[in-house]
C-alpha positions in Angstrom: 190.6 160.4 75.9 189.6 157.6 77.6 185.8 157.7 80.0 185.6 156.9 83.4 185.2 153.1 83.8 181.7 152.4 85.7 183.1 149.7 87.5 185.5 149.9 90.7 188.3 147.8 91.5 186.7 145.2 92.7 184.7 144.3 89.8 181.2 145.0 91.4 179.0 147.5 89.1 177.8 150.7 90.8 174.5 150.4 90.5 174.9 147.2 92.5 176.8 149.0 95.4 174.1 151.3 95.4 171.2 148.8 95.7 173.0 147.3 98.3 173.6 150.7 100.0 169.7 151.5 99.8 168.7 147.8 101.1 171.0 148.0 104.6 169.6 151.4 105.1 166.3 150.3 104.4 167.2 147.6 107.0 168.6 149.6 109.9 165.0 151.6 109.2 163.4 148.9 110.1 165.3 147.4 112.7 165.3 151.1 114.3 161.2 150.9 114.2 161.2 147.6 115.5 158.8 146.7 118.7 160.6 146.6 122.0 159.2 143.6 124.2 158.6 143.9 127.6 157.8 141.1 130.3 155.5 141.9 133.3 155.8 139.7 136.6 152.9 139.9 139.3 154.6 139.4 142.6 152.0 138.1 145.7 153.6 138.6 148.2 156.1 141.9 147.5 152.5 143.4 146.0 154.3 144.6 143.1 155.1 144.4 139.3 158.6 143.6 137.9 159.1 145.0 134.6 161.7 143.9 132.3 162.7 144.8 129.0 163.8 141.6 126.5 166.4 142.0 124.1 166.7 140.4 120.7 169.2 137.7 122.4 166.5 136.8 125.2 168.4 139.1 127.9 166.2 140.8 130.5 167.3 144.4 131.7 165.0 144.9 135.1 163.6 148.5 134.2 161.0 148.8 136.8 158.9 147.9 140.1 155.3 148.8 139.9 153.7 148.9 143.3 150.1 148.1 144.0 148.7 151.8 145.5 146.3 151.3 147.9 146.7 148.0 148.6 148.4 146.9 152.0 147.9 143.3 152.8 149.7 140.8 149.7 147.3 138.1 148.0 147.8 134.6 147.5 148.5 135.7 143.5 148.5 138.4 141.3 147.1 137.3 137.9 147.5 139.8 135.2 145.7 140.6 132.4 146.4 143.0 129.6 143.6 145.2 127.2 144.3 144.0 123.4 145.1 147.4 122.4 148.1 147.8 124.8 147.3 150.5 126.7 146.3 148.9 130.2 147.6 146.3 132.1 145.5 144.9 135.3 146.6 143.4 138.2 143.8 141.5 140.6 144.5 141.4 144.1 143.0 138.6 146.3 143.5 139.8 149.6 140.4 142.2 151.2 139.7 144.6 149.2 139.4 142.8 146.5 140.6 145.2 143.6 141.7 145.5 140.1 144.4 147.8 140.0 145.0 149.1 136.7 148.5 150.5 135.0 149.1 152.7 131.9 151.3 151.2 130.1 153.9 153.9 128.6 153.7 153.1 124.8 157.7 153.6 124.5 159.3 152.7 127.6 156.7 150.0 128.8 156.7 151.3 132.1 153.5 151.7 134.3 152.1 154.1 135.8 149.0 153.9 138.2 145.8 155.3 137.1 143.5 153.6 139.5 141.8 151.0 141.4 138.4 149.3 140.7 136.2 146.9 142.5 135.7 142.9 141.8 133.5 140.8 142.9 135.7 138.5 144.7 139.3 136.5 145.5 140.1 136.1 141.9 142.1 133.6 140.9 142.5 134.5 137.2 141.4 137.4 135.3 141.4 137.8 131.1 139.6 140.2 128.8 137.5 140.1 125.8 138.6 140.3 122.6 137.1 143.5 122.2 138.9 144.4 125.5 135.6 146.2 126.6 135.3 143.6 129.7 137.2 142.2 132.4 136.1 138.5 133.2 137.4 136.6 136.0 137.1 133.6 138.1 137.2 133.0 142.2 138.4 129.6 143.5 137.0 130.1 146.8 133.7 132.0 145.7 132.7 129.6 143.1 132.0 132.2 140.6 132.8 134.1 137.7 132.2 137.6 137.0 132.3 140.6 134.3 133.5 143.9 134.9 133.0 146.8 132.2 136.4 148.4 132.0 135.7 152.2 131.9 137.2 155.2 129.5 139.5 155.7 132.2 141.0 152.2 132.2 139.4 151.3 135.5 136.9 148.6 135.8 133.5 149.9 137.0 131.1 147.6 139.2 130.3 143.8 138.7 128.3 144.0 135.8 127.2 140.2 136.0 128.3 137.4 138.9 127.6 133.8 138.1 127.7 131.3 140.5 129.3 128.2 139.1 130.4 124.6 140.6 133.4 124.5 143.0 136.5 126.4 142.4 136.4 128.2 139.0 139.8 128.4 137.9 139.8 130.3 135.1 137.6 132.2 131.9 138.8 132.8 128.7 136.6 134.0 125.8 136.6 132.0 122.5 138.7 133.5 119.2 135.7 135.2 117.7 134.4 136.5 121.1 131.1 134.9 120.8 131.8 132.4 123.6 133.2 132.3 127.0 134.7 129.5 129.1 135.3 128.5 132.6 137.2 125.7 134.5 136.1 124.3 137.6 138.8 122.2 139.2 136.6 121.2 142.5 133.5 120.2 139.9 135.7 118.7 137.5 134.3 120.7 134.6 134.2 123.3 132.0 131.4 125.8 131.7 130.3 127.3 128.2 128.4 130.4 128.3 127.4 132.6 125.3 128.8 136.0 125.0 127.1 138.8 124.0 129.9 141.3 123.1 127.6 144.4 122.8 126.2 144.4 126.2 128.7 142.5 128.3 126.4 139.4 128.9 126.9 135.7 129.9 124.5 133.2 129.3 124.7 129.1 130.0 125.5 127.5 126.8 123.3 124.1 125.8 124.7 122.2 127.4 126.0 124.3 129.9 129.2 122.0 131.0 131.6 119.7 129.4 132.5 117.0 132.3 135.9 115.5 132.8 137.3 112.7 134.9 136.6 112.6 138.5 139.3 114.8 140.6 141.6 115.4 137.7 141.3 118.8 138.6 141.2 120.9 135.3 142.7 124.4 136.2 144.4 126.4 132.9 143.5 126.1 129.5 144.7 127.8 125.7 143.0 128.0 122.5 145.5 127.3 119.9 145.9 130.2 117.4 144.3 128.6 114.2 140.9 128.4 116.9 140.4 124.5 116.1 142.4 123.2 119.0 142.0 123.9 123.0 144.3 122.5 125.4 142.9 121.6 129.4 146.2 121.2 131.7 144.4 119.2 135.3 146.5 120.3 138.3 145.2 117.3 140.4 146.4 114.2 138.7 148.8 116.5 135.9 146.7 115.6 132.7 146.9 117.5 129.5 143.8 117.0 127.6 143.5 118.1 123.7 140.0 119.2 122.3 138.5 119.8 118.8 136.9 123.2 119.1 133.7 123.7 117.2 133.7 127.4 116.4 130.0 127.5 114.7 128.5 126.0 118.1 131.6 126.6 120.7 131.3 122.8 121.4 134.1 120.5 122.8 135.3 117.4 121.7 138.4 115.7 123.6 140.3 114.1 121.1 143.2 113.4 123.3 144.8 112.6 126.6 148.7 112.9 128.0 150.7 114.1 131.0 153.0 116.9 132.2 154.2 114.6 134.6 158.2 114.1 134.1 159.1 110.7 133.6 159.8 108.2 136.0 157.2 110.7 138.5 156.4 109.5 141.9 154.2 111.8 144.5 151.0 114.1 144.4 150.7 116.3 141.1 150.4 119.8 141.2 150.3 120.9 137.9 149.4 124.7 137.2 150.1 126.6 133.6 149.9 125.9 130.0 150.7 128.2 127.2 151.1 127.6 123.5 154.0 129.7 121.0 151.8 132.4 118.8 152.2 130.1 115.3 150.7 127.3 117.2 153.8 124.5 116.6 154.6 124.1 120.5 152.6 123.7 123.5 154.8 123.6 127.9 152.8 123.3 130.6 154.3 123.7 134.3 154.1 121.2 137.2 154.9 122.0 140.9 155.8 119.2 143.1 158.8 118.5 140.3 159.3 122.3 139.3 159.5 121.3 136.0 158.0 122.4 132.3 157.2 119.6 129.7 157.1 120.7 125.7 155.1 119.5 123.3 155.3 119.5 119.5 151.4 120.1 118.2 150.3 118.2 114.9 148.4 121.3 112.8 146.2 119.1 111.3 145.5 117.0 113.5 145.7 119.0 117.1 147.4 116.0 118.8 150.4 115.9 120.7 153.9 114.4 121.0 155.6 114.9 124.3 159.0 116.6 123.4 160.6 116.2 127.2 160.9 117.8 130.4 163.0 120.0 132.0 164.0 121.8 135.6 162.9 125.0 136.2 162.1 127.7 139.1 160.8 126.1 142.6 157.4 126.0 142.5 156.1 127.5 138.8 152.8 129.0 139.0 153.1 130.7 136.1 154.8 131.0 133.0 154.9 132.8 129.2 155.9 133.2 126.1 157.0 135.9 124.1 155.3 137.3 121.2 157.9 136.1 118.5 157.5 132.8 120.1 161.8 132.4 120.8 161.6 132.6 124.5 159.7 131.1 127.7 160.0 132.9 130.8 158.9 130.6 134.1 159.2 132.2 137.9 158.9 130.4 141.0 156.5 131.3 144.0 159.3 129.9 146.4 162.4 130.9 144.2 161.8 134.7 143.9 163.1 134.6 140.3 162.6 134.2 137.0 164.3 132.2 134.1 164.4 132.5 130.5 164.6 130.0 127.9 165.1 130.0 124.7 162.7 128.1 122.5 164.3 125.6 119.5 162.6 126.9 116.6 162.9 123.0 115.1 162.1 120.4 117.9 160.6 122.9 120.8 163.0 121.6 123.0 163.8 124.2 126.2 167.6 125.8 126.8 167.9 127.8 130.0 169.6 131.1 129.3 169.6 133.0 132.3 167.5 133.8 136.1 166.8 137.5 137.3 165.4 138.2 140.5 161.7 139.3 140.9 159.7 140.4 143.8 158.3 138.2 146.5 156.3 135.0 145.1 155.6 135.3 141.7 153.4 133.7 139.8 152.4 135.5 136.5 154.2 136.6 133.4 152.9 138.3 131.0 154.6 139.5 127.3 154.2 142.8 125.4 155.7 143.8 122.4 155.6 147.7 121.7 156.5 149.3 118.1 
């Protein structure tokens, strides 16, 4: 009598069939566990949050409208800021009171729900946290200052812990990679503040030297540390510069190492240049400019920090503020005077932009921020 044969028709042995079997289920596990990514647009004038949820193809499905409780007149923006564990996102409103309203963010859906208001210290212009996400900094363009809030158990900030007065028109404060540093544009003084930071009790103090000058009414206004920490990039909104540093971890020091525009070619008029954001594995740098309504790409040299000008392209009237995602595959730019958003997707070769597709927002926004929840 002749024994089953181990092999079926097709020539393929079993135990094959069933290693393949194991590896797409072991794949749809995955995929089933993987993080849902969720985009976050502060809206000035609407005072509100449009949430969307981002599929795998770049497709936003609007899933929400977060409105600012307790806050009746709208602001001039609405930057947002996010704690590094995820849990609470931050709104600052500019018009009186000046608040931080703070959002649970629903670790499944990504929706928000309010949990409360807190107090800061003035019109901020841009708000960011620590690493340690213990600390809310911000920055005032009309009060010429910088500030640190503690952010509380409950999510809210508490009082002003520490207000600096700076030169004219801080622009924005972001702390260093290893949180031992903290820095602060000011576009009316045409420089860049250093402080220390003292993590464990929430403290600022001048660096030596205390500024890093630039040229005379170039503005600087946004700025991002590139994700290997050696590189920071200064975009100027008054004459559309993007300047590339050397960053000196040990000492937090500065050294510009280069100097190009965001300025489309063939530009005639005033700049008005305004965000700058790099992709997570560091290979891409866009930067937004207003009068044109355009974004520029740039392809970043990882050795070096340099950068070659990839091209320009059209985008939402007016772009405050832009993002990118957390897989680094999509930019998402609105427009103050557009109402609406539009995705692009990201050439994982050249960097080169490819509108996909606009949604609709609230009133005049100006910030996008990117989450990615497993």
């Amino acid at each position: 009598m002749l024994r089953p044969t181990r092999r079926i028709r097709s020539g393929v042995p079993r135990a094959a069939i069933a290693a393949t079997l194991a590896f797409l289920t072991l794949i749809s596990g995955v995929r089933a566990g993987m993080a849902d990514t969720f985009a976050y647009v502060g809206n000035a004038d609407s005072n509100d949050i449009s949430v969307f949820k981002m599929a795998e193809s770049g497709e936003m499905t609007p899933v929400q409208t977060a409105a600012f409780t307790g806050v009746e007149k709208p602001g001039s923006s609405t930057p947002l800021a996010i704690t590094p564990d995820h849990r609470v996102l931050i709104a600052g409103v500019r018009s009186q009171p000046f608040l931080a309203v703070s959002f649970a963010i629903d670790p499944k859906t990504g929706q928000l729900s309010h949990i409360g208001n807190g107090p800061l210290a003035d019109s901020m212009a841009y708000i960011a946290f620590d690493r340690g996400g213990k600390f809310l900094l911000s920055a005032s363009y009309g009060g010429n200052k910088v500030a640190l809030n503690p952010l509380l158990a409950t999510g809210v900030v508490g009082e002003p812990k520490q207000v600096i007065p700076t030169g004219l028109n801080a622009h924005a404060v972001l702390p260093s990679p290893d949180n031992r540093f903290a820095f602060a544009t000011n576009l009316g003084s045409d420089q860049i503040l250093a402080f220390a930071f003292d993590a464990t009790t929430g403290t600022l103090t001048p660096s030596d030297p205390p500024a890093h000058k630039v040229p005379e009414k170039s503005g600087p206004r946004h700025f991002v540390f590139h994700p290997n920490g050696k590189f920071v990039y200064l975009l100027h909104e008054l004459n559309g510069d993007v300047a590339a540093f050397a960053y000196e971890a040990k000492g937090g020091a500065l050294d510009e190492i280069q100097r190009t525009t965001a300025l489309p070619e063939g530009f005639t008029g005033k700049p008005w240049a305004a965000d700058i954001h790099v992709t997570p594995d560091g290979r891409f740098l866009y930067a937004s400019e207003r009068t044109t309504s355009t974004l520029t790409a740039y392809k970043i040299d990882a050795t070096t920090g340099k950068l070659t000008t990839i091209g320009s392209v059209p985008t939402e009237k007016q772009p405050r503020g832009f993002h990118i995602d957390p897989s680094g595959r999509y930019l998402a730019a609105v427009g103050e005077l557009s109402d609406s958003m539009t995705v692009y997707a990201i050439d994982q070769s050249s960097g080169a932009l490819t509108k996909l597709k606009s949604y609709a927002t609230g009133k005049k926004p100006n910030w996008v921020e990117f989450l990615s929840l497993p």
